[in-house]
N, C-alpha and C positions, 0 to 999 in steps of 0.2 A: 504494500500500500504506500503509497507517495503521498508525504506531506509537503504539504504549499505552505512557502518560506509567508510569515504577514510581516510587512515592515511598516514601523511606526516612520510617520511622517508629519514635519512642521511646517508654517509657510513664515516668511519673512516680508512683511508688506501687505497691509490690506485695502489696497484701491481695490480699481475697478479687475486688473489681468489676475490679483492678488487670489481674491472672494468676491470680485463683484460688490462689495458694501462699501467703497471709500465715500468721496465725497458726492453725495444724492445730487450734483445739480449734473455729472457728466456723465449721466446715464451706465447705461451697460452695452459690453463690447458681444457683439453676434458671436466670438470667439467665446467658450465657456472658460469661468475662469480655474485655477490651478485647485482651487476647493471642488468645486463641480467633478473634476479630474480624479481627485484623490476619493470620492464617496463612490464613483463610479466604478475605482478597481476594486475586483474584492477580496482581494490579497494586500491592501494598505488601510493602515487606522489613522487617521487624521484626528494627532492626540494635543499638538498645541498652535497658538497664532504669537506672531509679535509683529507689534507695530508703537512707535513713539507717540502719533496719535490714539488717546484714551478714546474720544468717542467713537473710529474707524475699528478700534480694536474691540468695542462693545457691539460694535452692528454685529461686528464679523462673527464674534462671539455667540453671538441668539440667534442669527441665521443658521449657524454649521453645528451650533450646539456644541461646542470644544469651549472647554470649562478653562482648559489653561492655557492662563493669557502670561505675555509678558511684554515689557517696553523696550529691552534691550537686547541682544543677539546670547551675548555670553553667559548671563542670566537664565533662558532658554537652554543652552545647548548646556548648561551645567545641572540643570535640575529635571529636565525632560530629556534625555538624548535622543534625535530621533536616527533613525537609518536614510531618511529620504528629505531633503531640504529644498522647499523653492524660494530661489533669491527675487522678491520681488518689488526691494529697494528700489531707490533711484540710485541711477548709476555711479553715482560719485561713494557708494557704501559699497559697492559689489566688492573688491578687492578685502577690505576688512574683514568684509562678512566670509568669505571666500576661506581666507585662511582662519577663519575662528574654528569654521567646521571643517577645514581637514584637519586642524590639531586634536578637535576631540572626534577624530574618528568616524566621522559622515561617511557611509558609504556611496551613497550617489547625490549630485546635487544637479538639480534642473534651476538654471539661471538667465536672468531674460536679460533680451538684450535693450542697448549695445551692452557690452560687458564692460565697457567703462569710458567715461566720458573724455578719455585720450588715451595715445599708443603709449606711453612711458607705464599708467597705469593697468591699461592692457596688457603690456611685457611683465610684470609682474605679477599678475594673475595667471599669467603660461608658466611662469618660472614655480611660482606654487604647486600646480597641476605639476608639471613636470617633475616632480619629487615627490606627488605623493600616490598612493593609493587610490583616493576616492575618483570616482568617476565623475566626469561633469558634460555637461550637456547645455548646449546653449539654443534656447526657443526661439529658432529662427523655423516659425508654425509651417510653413510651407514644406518643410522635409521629412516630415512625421505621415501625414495620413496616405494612403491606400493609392488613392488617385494619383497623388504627388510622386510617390515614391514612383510608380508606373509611367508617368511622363519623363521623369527621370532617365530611368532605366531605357527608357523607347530613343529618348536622344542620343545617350551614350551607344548605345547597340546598333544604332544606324537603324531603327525601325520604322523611320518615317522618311528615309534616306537621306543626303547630305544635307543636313542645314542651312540655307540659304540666307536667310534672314531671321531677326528676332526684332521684336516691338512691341514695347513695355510703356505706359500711363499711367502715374503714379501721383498723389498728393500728399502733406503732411512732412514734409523737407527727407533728405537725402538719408541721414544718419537714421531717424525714427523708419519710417514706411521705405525708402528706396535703399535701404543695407537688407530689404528682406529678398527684394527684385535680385539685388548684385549675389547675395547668396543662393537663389536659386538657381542663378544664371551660372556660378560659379559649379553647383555638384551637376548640372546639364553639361556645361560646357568645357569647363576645366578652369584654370586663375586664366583670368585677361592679359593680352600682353602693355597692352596699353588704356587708357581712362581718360579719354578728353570732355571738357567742358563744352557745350553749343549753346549756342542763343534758345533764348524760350525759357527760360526759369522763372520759377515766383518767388518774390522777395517774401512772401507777406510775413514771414517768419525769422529775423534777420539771425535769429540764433541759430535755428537749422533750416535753410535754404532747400527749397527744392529746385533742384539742378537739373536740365536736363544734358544729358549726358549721352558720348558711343563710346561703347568698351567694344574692341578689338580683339578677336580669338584667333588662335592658331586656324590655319586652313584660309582664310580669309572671312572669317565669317563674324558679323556685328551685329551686335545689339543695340540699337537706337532708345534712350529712356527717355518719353518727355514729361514733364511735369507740368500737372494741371493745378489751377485755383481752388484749392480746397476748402476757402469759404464759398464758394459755392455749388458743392459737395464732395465727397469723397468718393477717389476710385482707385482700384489698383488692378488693374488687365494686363494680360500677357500674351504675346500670342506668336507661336514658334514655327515655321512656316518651312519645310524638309521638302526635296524634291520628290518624296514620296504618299506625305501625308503632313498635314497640319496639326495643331495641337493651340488651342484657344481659351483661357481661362478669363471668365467676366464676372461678373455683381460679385467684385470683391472678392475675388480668387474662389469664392462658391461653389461657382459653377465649372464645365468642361466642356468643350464642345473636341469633338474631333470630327477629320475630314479624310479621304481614300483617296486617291486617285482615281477616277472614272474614264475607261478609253471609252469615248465615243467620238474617237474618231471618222467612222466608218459615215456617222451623223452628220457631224460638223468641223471635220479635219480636223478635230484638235483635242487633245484630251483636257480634264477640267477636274477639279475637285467638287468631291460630292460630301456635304455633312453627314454626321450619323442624325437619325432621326430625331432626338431634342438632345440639348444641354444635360447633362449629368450633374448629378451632386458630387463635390469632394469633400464632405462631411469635413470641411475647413472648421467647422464650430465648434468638433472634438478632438482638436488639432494638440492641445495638451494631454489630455488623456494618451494619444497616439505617440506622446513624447517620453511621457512617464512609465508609460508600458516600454519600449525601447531602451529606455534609462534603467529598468528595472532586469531586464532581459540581457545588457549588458555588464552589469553587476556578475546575475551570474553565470554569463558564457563566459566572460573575461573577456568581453572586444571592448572596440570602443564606441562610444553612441553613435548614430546616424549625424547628427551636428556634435563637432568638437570644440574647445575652445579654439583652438587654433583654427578652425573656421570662420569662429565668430569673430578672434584679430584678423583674419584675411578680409571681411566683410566690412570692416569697420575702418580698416587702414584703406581699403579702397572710396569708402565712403566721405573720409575724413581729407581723403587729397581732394576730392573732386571739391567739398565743401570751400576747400581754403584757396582752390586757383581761382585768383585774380580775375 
């Protein structure tokens, strides 16, 4: 008879990606958040929260029913130790927070990104991981679910044949929402050789800039990013365009459209791409759950997660040049 490992798990941060209970005026993200995630495996017990705001930490508290609370990290990982930690600080705590729990012995940590609000403190948080045991995982959501993982695989493998082109629409500046584009672009395609700036960006954010941007891949093949006004909504589409087959993600990465090749020529001289009959769900909304399970499964095969941190510095140092050229 096989027993199933339960691992106690904490979260660190309780907005909205945290528990969904932080501040009531910014709503809730269609993404579930890392509480949703943890009640949904049933191989984890989601035994404590911490957060510096008392009344964020009292929502979170009566919502998920986890009785123990704390305001501070080391506080937490000294009195409740869990196996399973989501960092989901702001980024200027990740690195702290980072090495609290692999000194006491965290077994895996799922950590949002970016993983820290520059490269200096970024190389410090690899150099941590790189020493220690615990496994980490950085939630770049796009690499976790089912769908994702499959359009992946289909690029790599040449399943839609050479890649031709890529074109990406994105809002909400470069580092937050367009390091999530550059990383997926990055396990499709491989690191860019180069990352130029184009006209078309919106300032409206001067802290994090949406840029629009073309990274440059081996083969010759580019990725065109532009960036839209996202007060005047939010979107983020992708759409991968192989001499073989297309690959189309809309309403917010959500959805999938795929497309075949159709010879009719015999028709109309010419052959033409045909869609599959509707859009598909990428179950993007249990896009944590999809991480935690990975994170958890990595632990114990001994590999390493689906997103690494050394992914999430590749994503972020790409992210962070494009931010600051001139």
């Amino acid at each position: 008879m096989t027993t199933q490992n339960i691992y106690r798990a904490a979260i660190v941060g309780c907005g909205r990606i945290g528990t969904a209970t932080g501040d009531p005026g910014l709503g809730r993200s269609r993404i579930k958040s890392h509480a949703d995630a943890y009640l949904a495996l049933p191989n984890v017990d989601l035994v404590a929260l911490c957060d510096p705001d008392e009344a964020a930490l009292a929502r979170a508290s009566d919502a998920w029913g986890v009785a123990e609370t704390f305001n501070d990290v080391a506080s937490l990982l000294a009195t409740t130790p869990p196996d399973l930690l989501s960092v989901c600080a702001p980024p200027t705590e990740h690195v702290g927070i980072l090495r609290l729990a692999i000194q006491a012995g965290v077994k895996g940590v799922l950590l949002e990104k970016p993983i820290a609000p520059d490269l200096a403190s970024a190389r410090a948080a690899a150099s941590l991981v790189k020493s220690s045991e615990t496994r980490v995982a950085i939630n770049y959501t796009r690499r976790f679910p089912p769908a994702y993982r499959a359009a992946i695989e289909d690029v790599r493998s040449g399943a839609i044949g050479r890649v031709q082109h890529v074109h990406g629409i994105y809002t909400r500046g470069i580092v937050n929402n367009g390091s999530h584009m550059i990383d997926l672009l990055r396990a499709m395609l491989g690191d860019p050789v180069r990352a130029d700036v184009l006209p078309g960006g919106c300032d409206l954010d001067l802290a994090d800039q949406s840029v629009a941007a073309r990274l440059s891949f081996t083969d010759g093949v580019e990725a065109w990013l532009a960036a839209a006004d996202g007060s005047a909504f939010n979107i983020f589409d992708l759409d991968i365009l192989g001499t073989e087959g297309r690959i189309a993600f809309t309403d917010l990465g959500h959805l999938v459209q795929r497309f075949t090749v159709d010879d009719t020529t015999s028709a109309h001289g010419f052959k033409q791409l045909s869609p599959s009959p509707d859009p598909q769900p990428t179950h993007l909304a249990d896009a944590v759950r999809y991480a935690l399970g990975d994170l958890i499964d990595s632990i114990e095969a001994g590999r390493e997660p689906l997103c690494t941190l050394a992914d999430g510095y590749a994503a972020l140092e790409i992210a962070l040049r494009l931010k600051d050229t001139p």
